[in-house]
Structures are given as C-alpha cells and as structure tokens.
PDB file of N, CA, C and O in Angstrom, chain B, residues numbered from 101:
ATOM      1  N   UNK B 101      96.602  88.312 103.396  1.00  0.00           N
ATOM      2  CA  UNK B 101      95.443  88.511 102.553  1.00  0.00           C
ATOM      3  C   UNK B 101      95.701  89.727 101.674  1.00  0.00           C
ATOM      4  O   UNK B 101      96.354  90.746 101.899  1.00  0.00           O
ATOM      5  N   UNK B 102      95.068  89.370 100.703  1.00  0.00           N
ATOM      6  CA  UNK B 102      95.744  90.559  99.136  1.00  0.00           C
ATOM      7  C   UNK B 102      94.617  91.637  99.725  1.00  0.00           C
ATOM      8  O   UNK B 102      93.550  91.298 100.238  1.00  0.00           O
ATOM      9  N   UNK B 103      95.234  93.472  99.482  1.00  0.00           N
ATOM     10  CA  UNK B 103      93.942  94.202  99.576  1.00  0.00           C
ATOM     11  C   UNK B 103      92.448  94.355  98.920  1.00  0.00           C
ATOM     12  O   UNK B 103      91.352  94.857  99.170  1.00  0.00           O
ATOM     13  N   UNK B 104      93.168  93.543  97.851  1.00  0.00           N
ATOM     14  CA  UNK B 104      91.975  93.386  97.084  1.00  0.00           C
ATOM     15  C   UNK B 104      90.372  92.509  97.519  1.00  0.00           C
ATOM     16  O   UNK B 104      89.175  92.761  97.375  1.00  0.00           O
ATOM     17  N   UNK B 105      91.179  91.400  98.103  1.00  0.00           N
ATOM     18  CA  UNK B 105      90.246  90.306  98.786  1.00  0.00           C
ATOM     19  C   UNK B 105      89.903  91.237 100.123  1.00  0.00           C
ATOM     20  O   UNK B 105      88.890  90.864 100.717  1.00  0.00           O
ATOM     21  N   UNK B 106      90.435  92.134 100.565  1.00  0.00           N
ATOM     22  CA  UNK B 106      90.399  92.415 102.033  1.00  0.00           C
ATOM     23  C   UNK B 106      88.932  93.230 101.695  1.00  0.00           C
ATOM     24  O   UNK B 106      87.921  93.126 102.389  1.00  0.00           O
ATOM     25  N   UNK B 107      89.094  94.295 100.124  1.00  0.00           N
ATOM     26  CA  UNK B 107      87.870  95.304 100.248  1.00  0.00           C
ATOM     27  C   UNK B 107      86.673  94.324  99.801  1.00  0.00           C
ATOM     28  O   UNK B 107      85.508  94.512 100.153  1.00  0.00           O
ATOM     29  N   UNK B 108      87.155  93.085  98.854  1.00  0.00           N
ATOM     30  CA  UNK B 108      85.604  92.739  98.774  1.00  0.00           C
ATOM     31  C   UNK B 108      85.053  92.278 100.099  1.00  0.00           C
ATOM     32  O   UNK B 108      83.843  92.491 100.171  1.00  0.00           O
ATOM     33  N   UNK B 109      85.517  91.771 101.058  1.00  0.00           N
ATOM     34  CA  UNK B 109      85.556  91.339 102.581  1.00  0.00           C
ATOM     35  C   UNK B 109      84.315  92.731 103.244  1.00  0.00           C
ATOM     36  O   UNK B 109      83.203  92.724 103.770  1.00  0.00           O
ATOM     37  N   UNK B 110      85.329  93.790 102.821  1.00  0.00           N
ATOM     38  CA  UNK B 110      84.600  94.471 103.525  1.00  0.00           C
ATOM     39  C   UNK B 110      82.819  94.626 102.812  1.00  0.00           C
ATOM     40  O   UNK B 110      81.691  94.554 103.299  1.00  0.00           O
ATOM     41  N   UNK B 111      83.531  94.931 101.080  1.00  0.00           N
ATOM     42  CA  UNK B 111      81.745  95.340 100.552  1.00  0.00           C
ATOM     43  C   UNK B 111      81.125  94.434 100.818  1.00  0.00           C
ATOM     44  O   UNK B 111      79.910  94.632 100.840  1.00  0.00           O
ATOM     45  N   UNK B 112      81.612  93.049 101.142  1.00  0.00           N
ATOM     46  CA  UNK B 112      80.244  92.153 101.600  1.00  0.00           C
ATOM     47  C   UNK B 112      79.893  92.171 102.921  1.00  0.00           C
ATOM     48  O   UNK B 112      78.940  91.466 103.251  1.00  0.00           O
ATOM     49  N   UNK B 113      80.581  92.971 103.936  1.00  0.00           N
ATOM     50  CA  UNK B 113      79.707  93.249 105.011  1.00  0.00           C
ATOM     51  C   UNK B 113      78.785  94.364 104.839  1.00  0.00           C
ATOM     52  O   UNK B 113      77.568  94.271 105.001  1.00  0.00           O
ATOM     53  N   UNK B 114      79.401  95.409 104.507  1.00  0.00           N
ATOM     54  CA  UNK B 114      78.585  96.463 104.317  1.00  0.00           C
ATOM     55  C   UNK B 114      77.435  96.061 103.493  1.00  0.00           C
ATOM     56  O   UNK B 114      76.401  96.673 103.760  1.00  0.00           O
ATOM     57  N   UNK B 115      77.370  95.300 102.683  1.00  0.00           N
ATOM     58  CA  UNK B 115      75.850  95.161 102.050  1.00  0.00           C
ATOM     59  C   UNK B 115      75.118  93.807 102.853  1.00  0.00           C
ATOM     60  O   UNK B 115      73.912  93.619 103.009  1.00  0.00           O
ATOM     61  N   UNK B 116      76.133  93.033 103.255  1.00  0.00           N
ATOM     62  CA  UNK B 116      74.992  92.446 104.253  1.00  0.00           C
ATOM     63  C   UNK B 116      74.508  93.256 106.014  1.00  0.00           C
ATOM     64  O   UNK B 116      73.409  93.235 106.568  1.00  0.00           O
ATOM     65  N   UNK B 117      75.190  93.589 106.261  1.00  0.00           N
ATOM     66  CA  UNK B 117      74.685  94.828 107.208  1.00  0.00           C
ATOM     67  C   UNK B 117      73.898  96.132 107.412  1.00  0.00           C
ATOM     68  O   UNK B 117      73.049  96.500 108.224  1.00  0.00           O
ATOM     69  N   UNK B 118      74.562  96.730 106.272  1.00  0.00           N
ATOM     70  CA  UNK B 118      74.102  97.523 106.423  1.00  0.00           C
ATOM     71  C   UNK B 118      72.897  98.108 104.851  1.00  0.00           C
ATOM     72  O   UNK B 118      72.304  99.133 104.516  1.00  0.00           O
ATOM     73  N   UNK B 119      73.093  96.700 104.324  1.00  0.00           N
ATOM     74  CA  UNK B 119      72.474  97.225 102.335  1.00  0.00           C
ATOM     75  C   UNK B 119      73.206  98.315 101.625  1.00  0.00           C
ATOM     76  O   UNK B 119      72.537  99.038 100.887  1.00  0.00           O
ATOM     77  N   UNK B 120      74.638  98.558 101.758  1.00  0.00           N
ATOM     78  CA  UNK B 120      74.545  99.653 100.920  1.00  0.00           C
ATOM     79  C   UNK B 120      75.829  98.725  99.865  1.00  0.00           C
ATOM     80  O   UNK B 120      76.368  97.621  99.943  1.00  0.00           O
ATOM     81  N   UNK B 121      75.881  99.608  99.151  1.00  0.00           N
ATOM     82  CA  UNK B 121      77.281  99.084  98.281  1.00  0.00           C
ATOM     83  C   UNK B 121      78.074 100.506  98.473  1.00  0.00           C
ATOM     84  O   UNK B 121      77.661 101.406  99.205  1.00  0.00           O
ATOM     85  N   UNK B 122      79.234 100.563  97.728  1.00  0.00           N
ATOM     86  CA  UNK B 122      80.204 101.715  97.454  1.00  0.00           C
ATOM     87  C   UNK B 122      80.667 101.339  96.191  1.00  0.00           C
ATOM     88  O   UNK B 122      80.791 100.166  95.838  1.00  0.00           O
ATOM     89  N   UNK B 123      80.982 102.528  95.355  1.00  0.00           N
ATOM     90  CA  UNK B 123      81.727 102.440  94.287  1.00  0.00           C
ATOM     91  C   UNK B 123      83.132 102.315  94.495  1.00  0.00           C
ATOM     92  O   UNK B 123      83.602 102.859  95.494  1.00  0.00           O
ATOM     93  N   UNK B 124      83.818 101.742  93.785  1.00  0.00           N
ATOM     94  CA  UNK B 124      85.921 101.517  94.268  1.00  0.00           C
ATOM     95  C   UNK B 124      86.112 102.149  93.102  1.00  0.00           C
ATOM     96  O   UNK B 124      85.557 101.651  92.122  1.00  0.00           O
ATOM     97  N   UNK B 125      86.797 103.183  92.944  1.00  0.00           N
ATOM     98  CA  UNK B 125      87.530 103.686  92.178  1.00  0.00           C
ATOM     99  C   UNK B 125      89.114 103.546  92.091  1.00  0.00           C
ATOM    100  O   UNK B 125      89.750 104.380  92.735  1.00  0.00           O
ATOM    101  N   UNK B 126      89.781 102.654  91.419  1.00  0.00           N
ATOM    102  CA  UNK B 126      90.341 101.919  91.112  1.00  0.00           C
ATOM    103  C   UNK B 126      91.933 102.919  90.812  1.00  0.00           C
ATOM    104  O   UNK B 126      93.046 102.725  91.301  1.00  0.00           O
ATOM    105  N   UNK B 127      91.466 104.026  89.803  1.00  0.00           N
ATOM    106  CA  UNK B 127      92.749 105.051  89.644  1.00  0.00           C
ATOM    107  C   UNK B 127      92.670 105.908  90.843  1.00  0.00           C
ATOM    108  O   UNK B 127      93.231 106.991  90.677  1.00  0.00           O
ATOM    109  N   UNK B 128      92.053 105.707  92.179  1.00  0.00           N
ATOM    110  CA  UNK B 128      92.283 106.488  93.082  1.00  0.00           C
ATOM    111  C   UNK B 128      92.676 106.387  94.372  1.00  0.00           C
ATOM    112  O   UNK B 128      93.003 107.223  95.214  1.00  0.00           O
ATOM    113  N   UNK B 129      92.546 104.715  94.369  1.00  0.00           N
ATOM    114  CA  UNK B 129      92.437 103.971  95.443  1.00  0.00           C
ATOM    115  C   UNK B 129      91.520 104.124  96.421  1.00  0.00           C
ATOM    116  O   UNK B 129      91.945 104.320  97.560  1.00  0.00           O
ATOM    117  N   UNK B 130      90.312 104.077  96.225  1.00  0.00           N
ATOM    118  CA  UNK B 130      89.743 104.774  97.569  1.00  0.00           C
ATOM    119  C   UNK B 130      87.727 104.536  96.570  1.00  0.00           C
ATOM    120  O   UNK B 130      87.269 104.677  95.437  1.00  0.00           O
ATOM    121  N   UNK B 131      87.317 104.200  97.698  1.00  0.00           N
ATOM    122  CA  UNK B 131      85.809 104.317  97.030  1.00  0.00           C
ATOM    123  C   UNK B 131      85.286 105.605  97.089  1.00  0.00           C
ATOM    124  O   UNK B 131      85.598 106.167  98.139  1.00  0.00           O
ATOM    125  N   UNK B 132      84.432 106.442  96.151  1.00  0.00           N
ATOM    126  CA  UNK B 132      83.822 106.889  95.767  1.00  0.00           C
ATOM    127  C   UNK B 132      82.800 108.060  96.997  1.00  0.00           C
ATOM    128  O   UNK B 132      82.685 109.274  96.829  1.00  0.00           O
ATOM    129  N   UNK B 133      82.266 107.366  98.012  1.00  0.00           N
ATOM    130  CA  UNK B 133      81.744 108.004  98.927  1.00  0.00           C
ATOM    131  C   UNK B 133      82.276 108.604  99.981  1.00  0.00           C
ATOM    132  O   UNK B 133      81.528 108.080 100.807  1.00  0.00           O
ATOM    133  N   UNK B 134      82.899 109.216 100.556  1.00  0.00           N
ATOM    134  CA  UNK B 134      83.621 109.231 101.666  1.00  0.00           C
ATOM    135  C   UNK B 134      83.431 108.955 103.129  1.00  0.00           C
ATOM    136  O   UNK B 134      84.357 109.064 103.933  1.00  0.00           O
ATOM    137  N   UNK B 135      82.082 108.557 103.493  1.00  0.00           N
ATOM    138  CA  UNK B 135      82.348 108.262 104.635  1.00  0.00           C
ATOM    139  C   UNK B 135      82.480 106.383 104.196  1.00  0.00           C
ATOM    140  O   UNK B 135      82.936 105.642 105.066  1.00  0.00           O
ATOM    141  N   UNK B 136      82.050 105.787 102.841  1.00  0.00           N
ATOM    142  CA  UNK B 136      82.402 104.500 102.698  1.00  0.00           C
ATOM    143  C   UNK B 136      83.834 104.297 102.995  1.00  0.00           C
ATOM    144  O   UNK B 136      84.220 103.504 103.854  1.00  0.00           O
ATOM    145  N   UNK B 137      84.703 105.105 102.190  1.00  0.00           N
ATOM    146  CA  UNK B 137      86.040 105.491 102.418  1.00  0.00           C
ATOM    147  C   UNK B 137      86.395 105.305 103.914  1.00  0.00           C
ATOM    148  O   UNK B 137      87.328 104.566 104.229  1.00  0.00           O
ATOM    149  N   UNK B 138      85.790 105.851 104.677  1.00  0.00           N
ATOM    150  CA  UNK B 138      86.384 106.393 106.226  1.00  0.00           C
ATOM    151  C   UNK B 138      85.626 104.849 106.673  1.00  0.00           C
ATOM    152  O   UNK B 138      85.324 104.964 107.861  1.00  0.00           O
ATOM    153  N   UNK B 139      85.406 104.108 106.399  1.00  0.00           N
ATOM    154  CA  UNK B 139      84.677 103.364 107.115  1.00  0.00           C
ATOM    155  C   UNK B 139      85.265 101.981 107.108  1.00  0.00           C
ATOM    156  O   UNK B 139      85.052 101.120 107.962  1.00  0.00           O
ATOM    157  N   UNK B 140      86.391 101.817 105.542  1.00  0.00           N
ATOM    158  CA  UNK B 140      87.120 101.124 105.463  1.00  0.00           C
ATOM    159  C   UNK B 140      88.238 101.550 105.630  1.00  0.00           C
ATOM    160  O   UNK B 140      88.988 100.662 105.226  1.00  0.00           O
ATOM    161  N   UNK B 141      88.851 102.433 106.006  1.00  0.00           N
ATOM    162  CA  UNK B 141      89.719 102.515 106.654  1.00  0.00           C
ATOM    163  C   UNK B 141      89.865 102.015 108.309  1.00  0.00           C
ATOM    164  O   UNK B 141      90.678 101.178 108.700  1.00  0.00           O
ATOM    165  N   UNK B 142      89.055 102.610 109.010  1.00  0.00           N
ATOM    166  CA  UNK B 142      88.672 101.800 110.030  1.00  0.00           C
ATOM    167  C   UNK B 142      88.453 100.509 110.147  1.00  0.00           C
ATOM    168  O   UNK B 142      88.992 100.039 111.149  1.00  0.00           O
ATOM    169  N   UNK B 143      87.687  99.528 109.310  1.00  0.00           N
ATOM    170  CA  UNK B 143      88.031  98.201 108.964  1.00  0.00           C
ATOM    171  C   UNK B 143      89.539  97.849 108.622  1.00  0.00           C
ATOM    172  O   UNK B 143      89.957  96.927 109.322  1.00  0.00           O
ATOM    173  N   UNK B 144      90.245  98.241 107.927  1.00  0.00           N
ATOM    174  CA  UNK B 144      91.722  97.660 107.405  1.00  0.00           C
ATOM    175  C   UNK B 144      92.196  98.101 109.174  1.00  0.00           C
ATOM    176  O   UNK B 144      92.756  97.138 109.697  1.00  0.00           O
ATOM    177  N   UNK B 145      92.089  99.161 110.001  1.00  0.00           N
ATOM    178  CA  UNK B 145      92.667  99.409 110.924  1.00  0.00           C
ATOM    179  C   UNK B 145      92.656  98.210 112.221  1.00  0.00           C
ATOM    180  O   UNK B 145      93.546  97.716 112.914  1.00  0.00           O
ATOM    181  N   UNK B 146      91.594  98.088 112.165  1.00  0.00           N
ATOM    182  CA  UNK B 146      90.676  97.060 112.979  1.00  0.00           C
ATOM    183  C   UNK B 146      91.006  96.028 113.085  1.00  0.00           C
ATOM    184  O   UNK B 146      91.226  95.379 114.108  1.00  0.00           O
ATOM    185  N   UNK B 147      91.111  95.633 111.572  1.00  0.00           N
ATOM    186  CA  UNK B 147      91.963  94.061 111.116  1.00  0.00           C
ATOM    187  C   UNK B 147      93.523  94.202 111.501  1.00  0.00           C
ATOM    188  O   UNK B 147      93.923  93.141 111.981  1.00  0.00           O
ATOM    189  N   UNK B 148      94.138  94.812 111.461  1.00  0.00           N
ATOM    190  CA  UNK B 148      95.370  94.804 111.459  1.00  0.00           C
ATOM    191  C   UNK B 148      95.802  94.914 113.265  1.00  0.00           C
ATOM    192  O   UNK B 148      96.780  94.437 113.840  1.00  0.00           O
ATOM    193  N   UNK B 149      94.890  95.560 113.709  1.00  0.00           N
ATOM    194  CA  UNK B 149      95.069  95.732 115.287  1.00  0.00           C
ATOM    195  C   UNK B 149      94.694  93.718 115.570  1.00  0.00           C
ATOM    196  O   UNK B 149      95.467  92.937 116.125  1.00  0.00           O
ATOM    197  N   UNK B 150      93.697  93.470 115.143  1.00  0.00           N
ATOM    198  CA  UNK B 150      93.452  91.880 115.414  1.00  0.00           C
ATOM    199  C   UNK B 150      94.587  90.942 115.335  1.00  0.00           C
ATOM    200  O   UNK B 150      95.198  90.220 116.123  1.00  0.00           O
ATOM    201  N   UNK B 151      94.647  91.309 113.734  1.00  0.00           N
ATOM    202  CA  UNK B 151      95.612  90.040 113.629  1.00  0.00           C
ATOM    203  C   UNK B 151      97.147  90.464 114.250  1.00  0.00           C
ATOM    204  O   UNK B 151      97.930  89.601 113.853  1.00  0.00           O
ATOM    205  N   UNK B 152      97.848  91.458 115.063  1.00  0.00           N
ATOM    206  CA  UNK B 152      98.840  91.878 115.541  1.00  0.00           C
ATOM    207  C   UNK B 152      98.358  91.186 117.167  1.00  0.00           C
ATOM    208  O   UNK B 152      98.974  90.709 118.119  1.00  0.00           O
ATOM    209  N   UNK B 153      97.411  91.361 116.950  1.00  0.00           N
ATOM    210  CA  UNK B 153      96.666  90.857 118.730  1.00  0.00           C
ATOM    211  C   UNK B 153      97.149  88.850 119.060  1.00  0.00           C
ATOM    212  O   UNK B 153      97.755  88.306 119.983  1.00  0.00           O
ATOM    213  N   UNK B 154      96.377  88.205 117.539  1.00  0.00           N
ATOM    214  CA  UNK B 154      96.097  87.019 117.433  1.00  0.00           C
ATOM    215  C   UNK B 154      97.609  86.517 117.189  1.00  0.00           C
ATOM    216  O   UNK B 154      97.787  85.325 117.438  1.00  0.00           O
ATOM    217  N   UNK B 155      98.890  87.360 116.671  1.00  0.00           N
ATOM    218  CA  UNK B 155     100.189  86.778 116.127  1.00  0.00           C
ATOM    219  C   UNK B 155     100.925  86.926 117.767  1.00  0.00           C
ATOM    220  O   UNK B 155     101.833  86.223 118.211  1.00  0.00           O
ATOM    221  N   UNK B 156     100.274  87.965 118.406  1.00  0.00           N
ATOM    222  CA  UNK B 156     101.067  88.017 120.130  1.00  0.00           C
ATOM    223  C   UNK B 156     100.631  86.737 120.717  1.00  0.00           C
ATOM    224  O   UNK B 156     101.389  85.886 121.184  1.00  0.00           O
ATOM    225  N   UNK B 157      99.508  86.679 120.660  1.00  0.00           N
ATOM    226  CA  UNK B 157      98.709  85.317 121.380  1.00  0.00           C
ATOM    227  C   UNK B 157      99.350  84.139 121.339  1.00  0.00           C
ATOM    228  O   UNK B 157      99.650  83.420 122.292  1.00  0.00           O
ATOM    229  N   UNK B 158      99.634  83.897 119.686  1.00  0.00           N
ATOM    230  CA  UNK B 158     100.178  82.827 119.626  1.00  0.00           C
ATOM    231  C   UNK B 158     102.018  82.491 119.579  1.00  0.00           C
ATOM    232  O   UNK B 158     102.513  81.400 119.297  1.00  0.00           O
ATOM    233  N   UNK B 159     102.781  83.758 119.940  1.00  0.00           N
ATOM    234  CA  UNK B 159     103.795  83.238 120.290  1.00  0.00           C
ATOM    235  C   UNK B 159     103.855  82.960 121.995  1.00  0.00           C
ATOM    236  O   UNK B 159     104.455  82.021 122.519  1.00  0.00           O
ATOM    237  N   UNK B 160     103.067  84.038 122.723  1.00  0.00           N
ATOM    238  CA  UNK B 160     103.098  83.742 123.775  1.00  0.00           C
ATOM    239  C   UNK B 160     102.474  81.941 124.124  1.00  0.00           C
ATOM    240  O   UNK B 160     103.052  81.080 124.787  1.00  0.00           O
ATOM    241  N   UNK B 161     101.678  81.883 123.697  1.00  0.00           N
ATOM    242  CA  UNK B 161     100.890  80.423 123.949  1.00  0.00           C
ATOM    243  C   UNK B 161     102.341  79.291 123.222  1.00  0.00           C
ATOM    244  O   UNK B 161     102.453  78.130 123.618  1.00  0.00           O
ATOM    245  N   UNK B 162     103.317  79.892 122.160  1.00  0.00           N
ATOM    246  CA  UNK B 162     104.191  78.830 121.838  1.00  0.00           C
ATOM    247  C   UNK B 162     105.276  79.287 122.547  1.00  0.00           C
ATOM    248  O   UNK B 162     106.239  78.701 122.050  1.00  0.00           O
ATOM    249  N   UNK B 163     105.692  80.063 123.501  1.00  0.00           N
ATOM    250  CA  UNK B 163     106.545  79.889 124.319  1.00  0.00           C
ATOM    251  C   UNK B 163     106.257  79.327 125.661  1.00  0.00           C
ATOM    252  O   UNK B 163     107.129  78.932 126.434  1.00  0.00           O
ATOM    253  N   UNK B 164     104.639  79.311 125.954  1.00  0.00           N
ATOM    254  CA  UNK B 164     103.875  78.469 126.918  1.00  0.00           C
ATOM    255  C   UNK B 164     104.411  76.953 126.486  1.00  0.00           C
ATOM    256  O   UNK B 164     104.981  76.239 127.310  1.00  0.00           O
ATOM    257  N   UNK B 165     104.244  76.658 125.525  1.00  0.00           N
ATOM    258  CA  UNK B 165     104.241  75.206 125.260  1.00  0.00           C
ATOM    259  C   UNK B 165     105.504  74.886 124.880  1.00  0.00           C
ATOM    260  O   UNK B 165     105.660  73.666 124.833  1.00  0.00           O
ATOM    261  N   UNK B 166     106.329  75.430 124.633  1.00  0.00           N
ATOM    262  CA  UNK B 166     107.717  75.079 124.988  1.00  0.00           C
ATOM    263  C   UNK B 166     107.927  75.238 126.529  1.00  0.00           C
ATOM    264  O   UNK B 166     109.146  75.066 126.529  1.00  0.00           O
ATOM    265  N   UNK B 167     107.720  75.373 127.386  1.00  0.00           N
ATOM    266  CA  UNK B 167     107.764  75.204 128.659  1.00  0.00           C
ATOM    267  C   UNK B 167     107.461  73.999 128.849  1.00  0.00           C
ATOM    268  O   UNK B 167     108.182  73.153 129.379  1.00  0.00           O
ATOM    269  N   UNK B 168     106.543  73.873 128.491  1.00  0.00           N
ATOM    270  CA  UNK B 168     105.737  72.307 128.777  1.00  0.00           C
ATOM    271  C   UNK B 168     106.297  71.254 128.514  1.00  0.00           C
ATOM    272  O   UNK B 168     106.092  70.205 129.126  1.00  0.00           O
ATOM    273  N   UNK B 169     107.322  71.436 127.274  1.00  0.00           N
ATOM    274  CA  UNK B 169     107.856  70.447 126.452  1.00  0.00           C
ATOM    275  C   UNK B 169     109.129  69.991 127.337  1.00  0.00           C
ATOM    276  O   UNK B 169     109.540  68.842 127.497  1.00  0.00           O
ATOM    277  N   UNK B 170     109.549  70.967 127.769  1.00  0.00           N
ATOM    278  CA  UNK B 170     110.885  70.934 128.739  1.00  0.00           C
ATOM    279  C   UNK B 170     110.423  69.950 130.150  1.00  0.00           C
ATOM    280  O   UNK B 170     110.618  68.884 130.732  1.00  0.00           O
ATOM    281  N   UNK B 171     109.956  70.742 130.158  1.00  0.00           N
ATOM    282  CA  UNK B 171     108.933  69.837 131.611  1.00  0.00           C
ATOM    283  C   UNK B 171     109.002  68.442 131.883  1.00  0.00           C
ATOM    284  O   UNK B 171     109.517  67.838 132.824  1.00  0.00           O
ATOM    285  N   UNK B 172     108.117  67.878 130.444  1.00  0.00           N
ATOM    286  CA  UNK B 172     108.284  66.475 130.365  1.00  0.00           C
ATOM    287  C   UNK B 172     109.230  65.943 129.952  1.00  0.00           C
ATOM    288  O   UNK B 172     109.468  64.843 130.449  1.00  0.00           O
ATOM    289  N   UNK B 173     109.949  66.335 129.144  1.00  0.00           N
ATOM    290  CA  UNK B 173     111.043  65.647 129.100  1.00  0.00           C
ATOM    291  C   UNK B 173     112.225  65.434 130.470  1.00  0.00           C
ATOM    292  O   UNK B 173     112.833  64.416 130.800  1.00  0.00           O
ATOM    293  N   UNK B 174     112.250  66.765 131.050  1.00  0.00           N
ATOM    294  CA  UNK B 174     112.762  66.363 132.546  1.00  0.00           C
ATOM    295  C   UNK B 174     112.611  65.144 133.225  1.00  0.00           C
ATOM    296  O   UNK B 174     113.387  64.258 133.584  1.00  0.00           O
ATOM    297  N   UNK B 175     110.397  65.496 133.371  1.00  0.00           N
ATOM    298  CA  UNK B 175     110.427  64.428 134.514  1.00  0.00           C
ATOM    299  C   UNK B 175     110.092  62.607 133.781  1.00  0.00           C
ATOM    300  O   UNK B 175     109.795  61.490 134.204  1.00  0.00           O
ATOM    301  N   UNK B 176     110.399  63.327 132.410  1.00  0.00           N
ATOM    302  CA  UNK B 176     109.972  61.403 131.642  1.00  0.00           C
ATOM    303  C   UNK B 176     109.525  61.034 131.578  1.00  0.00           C
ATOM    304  O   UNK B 176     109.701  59.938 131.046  1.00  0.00           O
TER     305      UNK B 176
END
C-alpha cells in the first residue's frame, strides 16, 4: 500500500472516530499538529507490526499445508 493511501486510511479514521481532521503538509512530510503527527506514526507502526504478524501466519500455515500435501500423497 502507497503512503499516500496509507495517510488517507488513517485521516478517515481519525475523523470518523474521533471528528477531527489534520492538516498534511506535504514539503514536510508530516501533518501540521503534532500530536496528529505522533498519532500516525503509531498507526504506520501498528500496521507494519500487523502485517509482519499476518506474513508469519501465513508461511507458517503454508508450511502446515505442505505437510498435509505430503501426507496424502503417501497414504493415496
């Protein structure tokens, strides 16, 4: 996911949650308020701890199922 899509992700929680918006300042990288700032950072952190979580999951679950695959073919 592009960062770009990631912050509107976020401003649309924050305004459906919580009503606020933030300004993005664009030559600075970084919005305007600072604890908006600190708050998406913690979001990008959050996400990235997930999807590192959800990419373990699923090799473990596809080295599960390569087990399986072996299996049957053994017993036919």
């Amino acid at each position: 996911m592009s960062t770009e899509k990631m912050r509107e992700e976020f401003e649309a929680w924050l305004l459906e949650v919580h009503g606020l918006t933030a300004e993005w300042q664009p030559e600075r990288n970084c919005f305007k308020e600072y604890p908006a700032h600190l708050a998406y950072q913690a979001w990008q952190a959050s996400r990235a701890a997930l999807l590192k979580k959800q990419a373990q999951e699923q090799e473990e679950f596809l080295a599960h199922l390569a087990d399986f695959e072996q299996e049957d073919t053994l017993h036919g």
